[in-house]
N, C-alpha and C positions, 0 to 999 in steps of 0.2 A: 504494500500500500504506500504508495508515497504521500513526500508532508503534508501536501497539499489537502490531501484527505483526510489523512488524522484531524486536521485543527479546523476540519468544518465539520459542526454538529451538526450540520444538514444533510451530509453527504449520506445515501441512500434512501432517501425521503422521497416521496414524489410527491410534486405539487396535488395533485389529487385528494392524497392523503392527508396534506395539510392542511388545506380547505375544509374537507370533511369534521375531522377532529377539532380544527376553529368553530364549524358552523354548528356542529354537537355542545360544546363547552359555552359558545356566547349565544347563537341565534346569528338569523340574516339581520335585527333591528342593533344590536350590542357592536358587531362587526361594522353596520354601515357606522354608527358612530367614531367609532376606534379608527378607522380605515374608510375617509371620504370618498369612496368610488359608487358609479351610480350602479353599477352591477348589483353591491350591495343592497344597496336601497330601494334599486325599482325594479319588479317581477326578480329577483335573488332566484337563482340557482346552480349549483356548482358546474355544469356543463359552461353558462356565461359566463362564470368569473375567471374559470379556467382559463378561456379565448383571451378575455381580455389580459389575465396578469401574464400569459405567457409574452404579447406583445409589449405590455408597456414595464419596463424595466422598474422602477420607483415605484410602481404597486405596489409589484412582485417583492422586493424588499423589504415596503412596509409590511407586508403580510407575512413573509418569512420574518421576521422581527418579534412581532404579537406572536406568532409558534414561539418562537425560543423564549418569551417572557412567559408564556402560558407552563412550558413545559419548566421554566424552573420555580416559578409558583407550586407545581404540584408535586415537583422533588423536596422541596421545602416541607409541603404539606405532608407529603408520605412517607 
């Protein structure tokens, strides 16, 4: 495995799975707030928000971001 991989906690994740697990743990209403994107907000579904974060870079980050603060909230908690 090289470095690159070790030191991302994302690596092996698919965005899929990320979405899903966000949209289980907050809702599409919790998410649109956290994360201004109108996928969120208007008719939400993870096939849309999919399309969209793959294209737009700076989503995609905001939303991998709330992953890795949701998952060390529940390391904390567990």
């Amino acid at each position: 495995m090289s470095d690159a991989h070790k030191n991302n906690p994302l690596h092996g994740i698919k965005l899929k799975q990320i979405l899903e697990e966000l949209q289980e743990e907050y809702g599409w209403e919790l998410l649109g707030e956290f994360v201004n994107i109108r996928c969120f907000k208007y008719d939400p579904s993870i096939n849309s928000s999919l399309k969209f974060l793959r294209k737009t870079p700076w989503a995609r980050d905001k939303v991998e971001a709330l992953y890795l603060l949701m998952r060390k909230k529940k390391a904390k908690e567990g």
